[in-house]
N, C-alpha and C positions, 0 to 999 in steps of 0.2 A: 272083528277088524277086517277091515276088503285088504284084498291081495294088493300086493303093491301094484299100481300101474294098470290092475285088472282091467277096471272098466272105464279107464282112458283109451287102452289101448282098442277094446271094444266099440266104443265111438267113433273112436277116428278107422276101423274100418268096415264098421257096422255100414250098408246100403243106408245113406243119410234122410231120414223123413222127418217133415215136421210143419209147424200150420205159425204166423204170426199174432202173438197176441189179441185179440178179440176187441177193438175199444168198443162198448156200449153204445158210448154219447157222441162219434165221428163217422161222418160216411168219406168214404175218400172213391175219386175215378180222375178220370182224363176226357178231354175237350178235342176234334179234332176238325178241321175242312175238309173236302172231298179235293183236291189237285186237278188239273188238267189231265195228268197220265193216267186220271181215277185212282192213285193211290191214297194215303191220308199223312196227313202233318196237322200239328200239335197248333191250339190256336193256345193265344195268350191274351191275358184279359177279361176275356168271358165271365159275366157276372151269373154269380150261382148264388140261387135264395131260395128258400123255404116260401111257397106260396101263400100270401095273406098273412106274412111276417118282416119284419129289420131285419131277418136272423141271415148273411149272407155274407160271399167271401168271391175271391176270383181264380182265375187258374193262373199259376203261371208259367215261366219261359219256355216250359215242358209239354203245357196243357193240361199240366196235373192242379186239380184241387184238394182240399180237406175242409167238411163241413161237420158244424155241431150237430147234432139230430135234436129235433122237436117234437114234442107229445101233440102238438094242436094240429100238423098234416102231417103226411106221407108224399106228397105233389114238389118235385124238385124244378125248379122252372131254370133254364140256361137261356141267356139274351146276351146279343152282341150285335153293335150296331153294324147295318148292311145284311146281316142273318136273321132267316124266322125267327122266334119265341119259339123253344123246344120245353114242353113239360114231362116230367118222367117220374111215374111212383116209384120211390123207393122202399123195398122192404129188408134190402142184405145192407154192411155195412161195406162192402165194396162193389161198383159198379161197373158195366161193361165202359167202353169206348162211345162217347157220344160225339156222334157227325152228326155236325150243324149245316142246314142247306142254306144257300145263299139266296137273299130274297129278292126279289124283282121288281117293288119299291122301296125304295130308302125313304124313311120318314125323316122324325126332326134328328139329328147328331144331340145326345145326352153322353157323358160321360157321369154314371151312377156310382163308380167306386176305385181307387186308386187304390191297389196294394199295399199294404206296409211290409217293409222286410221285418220288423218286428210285431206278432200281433198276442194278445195276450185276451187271452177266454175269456169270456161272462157266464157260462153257462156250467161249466163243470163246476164238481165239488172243489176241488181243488184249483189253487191257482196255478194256471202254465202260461210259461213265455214260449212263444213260437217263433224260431229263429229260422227263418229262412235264407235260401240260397241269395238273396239279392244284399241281406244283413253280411252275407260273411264272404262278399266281394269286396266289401267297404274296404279292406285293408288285408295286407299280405297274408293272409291265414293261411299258407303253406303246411300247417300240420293242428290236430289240435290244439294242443298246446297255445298256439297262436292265434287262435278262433275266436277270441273271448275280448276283442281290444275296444271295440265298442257296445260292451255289456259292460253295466254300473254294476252287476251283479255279482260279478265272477271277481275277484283280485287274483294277478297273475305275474309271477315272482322267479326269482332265479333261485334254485337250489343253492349254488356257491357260484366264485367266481373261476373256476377252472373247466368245468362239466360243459357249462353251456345249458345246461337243462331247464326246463321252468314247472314250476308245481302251477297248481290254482288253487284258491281258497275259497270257500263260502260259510255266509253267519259267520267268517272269522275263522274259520276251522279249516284245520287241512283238506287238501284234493281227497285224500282216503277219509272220509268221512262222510263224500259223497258218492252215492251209490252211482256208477258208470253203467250204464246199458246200453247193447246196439240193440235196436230195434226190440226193446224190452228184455233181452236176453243176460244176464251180467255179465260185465266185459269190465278190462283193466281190472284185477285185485293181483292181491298178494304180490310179487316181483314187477307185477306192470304196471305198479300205481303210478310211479314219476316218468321211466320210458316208454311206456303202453303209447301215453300221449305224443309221441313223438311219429309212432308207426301209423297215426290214423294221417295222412290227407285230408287237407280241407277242399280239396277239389272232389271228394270222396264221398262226399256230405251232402245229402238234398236237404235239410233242416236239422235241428236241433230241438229238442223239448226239455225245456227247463221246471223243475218248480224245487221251491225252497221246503225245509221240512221235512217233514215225513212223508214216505211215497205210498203207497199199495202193496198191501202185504202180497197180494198177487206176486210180484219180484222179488220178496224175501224179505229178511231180519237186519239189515246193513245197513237200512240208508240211516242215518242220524241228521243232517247237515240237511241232505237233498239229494237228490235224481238229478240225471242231466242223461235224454237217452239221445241215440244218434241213431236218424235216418240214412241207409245209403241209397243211394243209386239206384232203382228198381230197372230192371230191365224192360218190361214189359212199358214203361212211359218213357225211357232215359234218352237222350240223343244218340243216335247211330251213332254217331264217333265227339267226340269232346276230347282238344288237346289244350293243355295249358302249359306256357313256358315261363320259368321263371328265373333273374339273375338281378343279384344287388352286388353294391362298389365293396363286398365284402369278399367275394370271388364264389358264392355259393347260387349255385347252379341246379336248378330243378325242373323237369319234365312228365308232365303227368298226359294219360295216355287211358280214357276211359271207351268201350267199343260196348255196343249194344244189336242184340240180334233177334228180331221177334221173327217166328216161324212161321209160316203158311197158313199150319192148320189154325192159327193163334192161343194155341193150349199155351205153347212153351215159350218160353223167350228166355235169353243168356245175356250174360255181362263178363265182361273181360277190362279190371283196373287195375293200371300200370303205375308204379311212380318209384322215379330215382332222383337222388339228389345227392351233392359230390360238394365237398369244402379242402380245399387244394393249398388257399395260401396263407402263410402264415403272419397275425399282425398284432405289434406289441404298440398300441397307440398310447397305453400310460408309461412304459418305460420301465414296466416292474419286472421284466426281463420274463415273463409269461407270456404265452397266449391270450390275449382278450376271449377268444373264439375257438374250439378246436377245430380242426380237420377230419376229417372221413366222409364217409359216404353210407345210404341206408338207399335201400331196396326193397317194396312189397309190392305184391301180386295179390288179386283179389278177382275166384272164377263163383260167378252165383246164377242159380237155373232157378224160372218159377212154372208151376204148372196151373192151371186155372181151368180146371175140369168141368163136368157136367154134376148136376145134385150136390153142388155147393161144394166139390172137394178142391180143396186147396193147400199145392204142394210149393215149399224153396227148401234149398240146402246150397251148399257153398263150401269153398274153405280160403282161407287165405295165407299167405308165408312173409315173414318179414326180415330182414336181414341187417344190422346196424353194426359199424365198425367206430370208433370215436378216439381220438388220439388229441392228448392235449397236453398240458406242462408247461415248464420252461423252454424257450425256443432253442434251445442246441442240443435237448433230450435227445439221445438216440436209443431206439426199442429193445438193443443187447445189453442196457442199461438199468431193465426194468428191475424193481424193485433190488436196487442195490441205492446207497448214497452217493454214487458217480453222478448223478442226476435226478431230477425231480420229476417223473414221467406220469401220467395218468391214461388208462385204454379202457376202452367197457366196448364187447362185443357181446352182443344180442342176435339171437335166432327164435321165433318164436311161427307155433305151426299153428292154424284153429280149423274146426273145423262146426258147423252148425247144421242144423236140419229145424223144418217144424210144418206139421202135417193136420189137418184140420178139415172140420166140417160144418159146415151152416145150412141149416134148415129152410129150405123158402118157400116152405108153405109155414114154418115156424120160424119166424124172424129174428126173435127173442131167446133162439135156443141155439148153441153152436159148442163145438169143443174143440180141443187144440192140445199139441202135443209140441214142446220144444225140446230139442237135445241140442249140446253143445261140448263138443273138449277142446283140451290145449294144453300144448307143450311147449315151457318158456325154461329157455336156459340164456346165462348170464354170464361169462369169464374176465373180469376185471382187477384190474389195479390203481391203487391212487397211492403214489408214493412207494411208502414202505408196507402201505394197509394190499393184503391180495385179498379177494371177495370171487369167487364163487358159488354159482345157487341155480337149485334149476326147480321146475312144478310141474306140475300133471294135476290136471283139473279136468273135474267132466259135471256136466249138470244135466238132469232133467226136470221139467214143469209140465204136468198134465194137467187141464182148466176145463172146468165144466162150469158153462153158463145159460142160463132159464131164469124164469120169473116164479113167483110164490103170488097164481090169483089172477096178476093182469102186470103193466108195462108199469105199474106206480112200485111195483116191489119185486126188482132185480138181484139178483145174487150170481157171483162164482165161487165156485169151491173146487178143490183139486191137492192131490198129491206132490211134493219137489223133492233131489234129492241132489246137494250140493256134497262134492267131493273133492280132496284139495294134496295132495303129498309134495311137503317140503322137503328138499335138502340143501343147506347152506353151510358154506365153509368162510369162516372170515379167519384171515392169517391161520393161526393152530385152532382153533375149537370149533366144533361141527357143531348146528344146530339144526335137526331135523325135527321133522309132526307131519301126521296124519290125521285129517278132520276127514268125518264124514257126516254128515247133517240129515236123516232124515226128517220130511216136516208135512204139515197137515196142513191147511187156510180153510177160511170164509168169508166173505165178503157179502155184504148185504147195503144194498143202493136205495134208497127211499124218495119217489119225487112225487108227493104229492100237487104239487105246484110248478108253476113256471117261476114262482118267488122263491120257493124253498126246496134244498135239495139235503140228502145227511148220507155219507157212506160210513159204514162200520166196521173192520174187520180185525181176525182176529188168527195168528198165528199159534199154534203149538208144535215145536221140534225136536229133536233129541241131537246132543252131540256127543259124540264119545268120550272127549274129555270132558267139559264142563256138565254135561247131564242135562235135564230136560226144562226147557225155558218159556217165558209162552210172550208172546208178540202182540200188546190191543194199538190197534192208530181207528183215529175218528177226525173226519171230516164233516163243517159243516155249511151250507153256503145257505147266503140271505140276499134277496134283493128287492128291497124296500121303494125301489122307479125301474125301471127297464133299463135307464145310462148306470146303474149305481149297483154293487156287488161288496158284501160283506161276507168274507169268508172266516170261519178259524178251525186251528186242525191243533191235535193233540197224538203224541205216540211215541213207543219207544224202539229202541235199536240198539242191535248187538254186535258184534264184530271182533274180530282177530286180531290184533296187531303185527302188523310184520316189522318191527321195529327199524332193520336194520336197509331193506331196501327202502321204506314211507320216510327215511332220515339220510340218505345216502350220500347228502351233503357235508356231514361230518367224516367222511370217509378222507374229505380231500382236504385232511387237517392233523396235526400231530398230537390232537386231544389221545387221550388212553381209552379206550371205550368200556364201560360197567356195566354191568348187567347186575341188578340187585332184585332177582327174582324170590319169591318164597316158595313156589310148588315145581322140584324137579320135573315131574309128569306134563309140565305143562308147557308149550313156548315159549322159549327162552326162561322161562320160571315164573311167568306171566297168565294170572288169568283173564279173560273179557274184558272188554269194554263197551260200559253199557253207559248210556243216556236216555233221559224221556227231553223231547223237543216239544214247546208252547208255540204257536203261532196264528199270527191276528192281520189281514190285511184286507184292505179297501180299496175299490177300483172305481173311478167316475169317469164315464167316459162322458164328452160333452162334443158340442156345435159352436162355432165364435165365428163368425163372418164368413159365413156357411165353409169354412174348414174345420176337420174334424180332430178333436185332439182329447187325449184321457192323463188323468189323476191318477198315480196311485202311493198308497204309503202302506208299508211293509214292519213289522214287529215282531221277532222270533225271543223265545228264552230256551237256551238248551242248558240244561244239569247234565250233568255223570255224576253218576253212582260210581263208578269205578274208572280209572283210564287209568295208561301207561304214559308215565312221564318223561319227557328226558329236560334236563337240567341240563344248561350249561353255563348257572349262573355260581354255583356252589367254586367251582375252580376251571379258569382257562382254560387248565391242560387236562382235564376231563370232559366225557360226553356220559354221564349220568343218565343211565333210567332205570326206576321203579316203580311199581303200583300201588296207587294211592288210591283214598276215597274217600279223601277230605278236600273240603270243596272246589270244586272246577266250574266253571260257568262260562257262558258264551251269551251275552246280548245287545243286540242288533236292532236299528233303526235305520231304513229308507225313504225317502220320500222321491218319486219320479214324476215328472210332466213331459208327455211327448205331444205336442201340436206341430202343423203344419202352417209357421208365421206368414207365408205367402206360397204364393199356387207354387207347387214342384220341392218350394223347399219344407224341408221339415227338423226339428230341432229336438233333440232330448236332452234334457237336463235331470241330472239327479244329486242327490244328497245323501250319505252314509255315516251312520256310527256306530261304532263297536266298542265296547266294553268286555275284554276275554281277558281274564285271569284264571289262574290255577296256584294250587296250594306245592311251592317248593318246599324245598329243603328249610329256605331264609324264609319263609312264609307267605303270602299272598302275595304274588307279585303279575302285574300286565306280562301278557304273550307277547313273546319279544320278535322283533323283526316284524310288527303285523301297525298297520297305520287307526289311530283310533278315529282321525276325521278324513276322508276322501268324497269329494267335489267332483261333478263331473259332467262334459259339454258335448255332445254332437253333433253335425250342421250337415245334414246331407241334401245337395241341390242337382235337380236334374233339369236340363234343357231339352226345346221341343226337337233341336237338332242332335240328340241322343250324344250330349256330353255332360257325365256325371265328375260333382265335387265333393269331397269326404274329408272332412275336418274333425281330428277328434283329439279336446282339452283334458287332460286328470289333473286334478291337485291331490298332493296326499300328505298329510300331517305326517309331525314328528313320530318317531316309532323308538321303542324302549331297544339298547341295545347290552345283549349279555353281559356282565359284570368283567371288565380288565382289569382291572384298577391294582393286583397284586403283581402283572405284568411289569416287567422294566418300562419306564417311561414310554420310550421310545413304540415301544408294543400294548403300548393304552392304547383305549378308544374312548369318546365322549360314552356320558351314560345315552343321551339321546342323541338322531338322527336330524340335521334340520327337516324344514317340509321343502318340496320341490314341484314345481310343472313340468307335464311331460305333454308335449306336442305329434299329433301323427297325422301325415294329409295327403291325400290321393285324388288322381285326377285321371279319367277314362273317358275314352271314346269310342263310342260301338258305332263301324262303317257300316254294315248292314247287320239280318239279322244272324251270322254267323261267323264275323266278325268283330274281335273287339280288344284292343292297346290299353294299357294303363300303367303311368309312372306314380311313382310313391316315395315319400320322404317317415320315415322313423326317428323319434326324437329330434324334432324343428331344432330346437337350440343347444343338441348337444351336450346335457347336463348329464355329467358323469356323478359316482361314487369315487370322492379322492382316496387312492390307496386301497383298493378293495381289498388284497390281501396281505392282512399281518404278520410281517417277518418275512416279507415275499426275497430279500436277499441271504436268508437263513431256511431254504426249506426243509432242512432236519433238524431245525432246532427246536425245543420244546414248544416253543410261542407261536410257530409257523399255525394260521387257522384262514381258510375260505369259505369259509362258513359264515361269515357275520354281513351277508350280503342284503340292506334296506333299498339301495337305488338302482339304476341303471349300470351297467355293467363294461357298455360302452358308447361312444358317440353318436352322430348322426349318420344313418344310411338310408340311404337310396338305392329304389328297386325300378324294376322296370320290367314288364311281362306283356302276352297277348292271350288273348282265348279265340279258340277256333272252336266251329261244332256245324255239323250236317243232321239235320234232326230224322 
């Protein structure tokens, strides 16, 4: 057993080293012009392609690119109209600064490729959606949380109606079922599953990488659902300075504040990211004598240094602080009140410390061969109240991942394999009973890559770990891809996944309710009495990209089956004034159908639509019954239009079907609910205008028409009375607001 605290406390003041994950199949750099004063700025645009191939992408607002790599060259050619044709071998997976010289004839003006802010691979085994920064401008994404309103892929929900919080879901499945990485690192677990997402900025974000499924045993044993990793900010490409202001008719007030510093000798470059955000007044627009919205304010700071040495050494480390205060309830609550029945009060304050390293080496005279070292800790404490429920809880997490990657032969037969070792100490207090545990996970991987083909690719790996409680488990995921034309990609992936339940923060919406809370564990020894939870995940999807009046647009459709073997259930159908959980391993299932078309219906505009269905039941108490609060049909529209005079429009439709709602029905009348939820549209539309290129306003409207949830919460004029529950949240929460913000930045 590790000492307590040991080797947290080691990391966070261990000299922080460490190298970024290693991807294979991506080269990534930056694009820049030579200036009048001879200094450089970041061009945008620039077409990057694999010479004597389709295979190609552009930079953007930053001058930053990310290209697939190709077995047919090594020859990277950069073109941009008015500038020579630069070609450049690439043999590393990251490159220097390339300055393009300005040419001294102009040929004919072509425009070879428009960006999408959503772009989704052909080329990897697996499928990923690439969320770029110009995707997650579309709409108020002030945190992540909020990041996801025009992705079909993510469903994105309110905890209860007191908190203010939102979870996400995918395949149907909880946010904690999806593995969280920053920059491949694991991030948000255990206490940060539901407010982790609150403390990221989406002004914080240079993209997102998505894929549904199973991920890379390279990152571990968790994911069940899917990956979703976050890029930030890199120093070394980011704008000198980026400020973003933001305020809606809600009174919530935000400032972000990102600085970038690249050094002389250009080894070193630094980043300094700012953001506060303050909710001051208080607005009761249903009349249920609550808060629609809480009040407080959150604060984090984010300091990261990269090094970019000689003989491929490659250094970042960082740390970041977050600070979240949240006051909600009834509106005459006063805080000397707390957890007495004078008043119905709810607080969650948050402090959370991280800190990361990763230190690495690539070979270039061996291209194919590199390794990498990540470390990462954190310390997440939690003091809250809801009601009469007091909640207390704090963690100390520390991780390492050592990655060795080479070929077996030649470039057709790649592998990593490496060392992790995930460490986790809980302590939780909910009203009188303590629940603490200590995991320490050591684990082994391999990974083996097979591209025979530019048609066929197959990844295979294979985990084995030991935990201290549950004992030693082993990890297979297989990836396979097919491409039967060069527009068309058939992918399928198989694997399974393990994880922890933190029962009580991944449910924390039951808190703000006068349910009894059960724990019906069988193993003393084990969390909360709780062992694993496991699932093997099935999945099948096809991508066609095509040409239609020479604009470019892609197909795709999507098929997941997840089982569990085992989960942790909570029930809140058995009785009102209960929050039931126990382990089961009678059947649970999760299945999922998409179908998406993104074209561009006329030059500048572009349109996604997509379709979803889910089928997710699990075996209660009352026996198979649909996942309650979860939509089994959701529809969905986006219309995004840009002018040549740099004024962008963002229109985005959801419909969402009926949703099963936990059983009242022994409740007094009055404190019934329907079994079902009707279905609703929800409207979101934005409109910006970039004055130049550092420069840029945008107002915004959330929910067009204002369609609330009537009465979201039951017994809201009895909140100590058994029946009282804000937990049964299917709609919107509150009415229509309006935002309005600018972006500034000096590149």
């Amino acid at each position: 057993m590790i000492q307590k605290g040991w080797l947290v406390s080691l990391l966070l003041v261990f000299p922080l080293f460490g190298l970024a994950q290693l991807a294979p199949n991506m080269v990534e750099g930056s694009v820049a012009e030579r200036t009048e004063d001879g200094k450089t700025a970041p061009l945008v645009g620039v077409n990057v392609y694999w010479e004597g191939t389709s295979i190609g992408t552009s930079s953007d607002n930053t001058g930053q690119f990310m290209i697939e790599r190709t077995n047919k060259t090594k020859q990277l050619v950069f073109s941009y109209i008015g500038y020579r044709n630069d070609t450049l071998e690439v043999n590393t997976d990251k490159i220097p600064v390339v300055v393009m010289d300005v040419s001294r004839e102009l040929g004919e003006v072509e425009v070879v490729h428009r960006q999408k802010s959503t772009e989704i691979s052909m080329l990897g085994s697996v499928k990923v959606e690439h969320i770029g920064e110009k995707e997650l401008c579309k709409a108020a994404c002030c945190n992540l949380s909020e990041s996801f309103e025009t992705s079909p892929s993510i469903d994105v929900s309110f905890t209860d109606a007191v908190t203010g919080s939102r979870q996400i879901q995918m395949l149907g499945l909880a946010g904690p079922y999806v593995q969280m990485t920053r920059e491949n690192i694991p991030d948000m677990r255990g206490l940060a599953s539901i407010y982790g997402l609150t403390l990221v900025p989406g002004t914080w974000i240079e993209s997102i990488q998505l894929n549904k499924g199973t991920g890379s045993v390279v990152n571990g044993y968790e994911s069940i659902a899917g990956q979703i990793n976050l890029e930030m900010r890199k120093p070394e490409v980011a704008d000198r300075l980026y400020l973003n202001l933001f305020a809606n008719a809600e009174s919530r007030l935000e400032a972000n504040l990102n600085l970038a510093h690249r050094f002389k000798n250009e080894n070193w470059s630094t980043a300094l990211l700012l953001h506060g955000k303050n909710n001051s007044r208080k607005f009761d627009h249903n009349n249920d004598g609550f808060m629609d919205m809480p009040i407080g304010s959150t604060f984090t700071a984010l300091n990261r240094w990269t090094y970019n040495g000689g003989q491929g050494i490659h250094l970042q480390f960082g740390v970041k602080g977050s600070a979240m205060s949240s006051e909600g309830g009834e509106l005459d609550f006063q805080p000397e009140d707390a957890l007495t029945s004078n008043g119905w009060g709810m607080n969650v304050d948050v402090k959370r410390l991280e800190g990361w390293a990763k230190i690495g080496k690539v070979f270039y005279d061996l291209p194919w061969k590199s390794m990498g070292l990540q470390l990462a800790a954190t310390t997440h404490e939690q003091d809250s109240y809801f009601g009469l429920n007091a909640y207390h809880a704090e963690q100390q997490s520390a991780y390492a991942n050592f990655i060795y990657q080479s070929i077996i032969g030649n470039t057709n037969h790649e592998f990593k394999t490496g060392v992790s070792l995930q460490y986790d100490d809980f302590h939780e207090t909910l009203n009188d009973t303590i629940f603490n545990r200590e995991e320490s996970v050591p684990g082994v991987f391999f990974e083996y890559s097979w591209l025979p083909s530019d048609a066929f690719s197959l990844v295979a790996g294979m985990r084995a770990d030991y935990h201290n409680l549950y004992g030693a488990f082993l990890t297979p995921r297989l990836h396979v891809r097919y491409a039967p034309a060069e527009q068309t990609v058939l992918r399928l992936s198989v694997g399974r996944g393990q994880r922890t339940a933190s029962v009580i923060s991944e449910n924390s919406g039951i808190l703000a309710s006068s349910r009894q809370i059960i724990f019906q564990g069988k193993a003393n020894d084990y969390p909360y009495g709780f062992g694993p939870e496991v699932a093997w995940n099935y999945g099948l999807n096809l991508t066609q990209k095509f040409e239609l009046g020479y604009r470019p647009g892609s197909i795709s459709f999507d098929f997941y089956q997840t089982d569990f073997s085992s989960q942790v259930v909570l029930d809140l159908d058995q009785d009102p004034q209960q929050a039931l959980f126990f382990e089961s391993s009678e059947k649970s299932y999760s299945t999922s159908f998409q179908g998406q078309v993104d074209y561009e219906l006329v030059q500048r505009l572009d349109a996604r639509f997509a379709y979803r269905w889910y089928d997710v039941k699990t075996t209660y108490r009352q026996g198979l019954l649909a996942k309650p609060l979860l939509a089994s049909h959701r529809a969905f529209l986006n219309l995004a239009y840009e002018t040549r005079n740099s004024w962008s429009f963002d229109y985005t439709i959801n419909w969402q079907g009926e949703k099963r709602i936990p059983n009242t029905s022994s409740n007094p009348p009055e404190f019934q609910r329907d079994g079902y939820s009707p279905d609703f549209f929800l409207m979101n539309a934005q409109v910006s205008k970039s004055f130049s290129e550092r420069f840029e306003i945008y107002v915004g409207v959330e929910n067009l028409t204002g369609y609330k949830q009537d009465n979201p919460i039951i017994a809201s004029d009895q909140p100590f009375s058994p029946y009282f529950d804000s937990s049964l949240i299917w709609g919107p929460i509150y009415g229509r607001k309006s935002y309005v913000g600018l972006r500034f930045r000096i590149q």
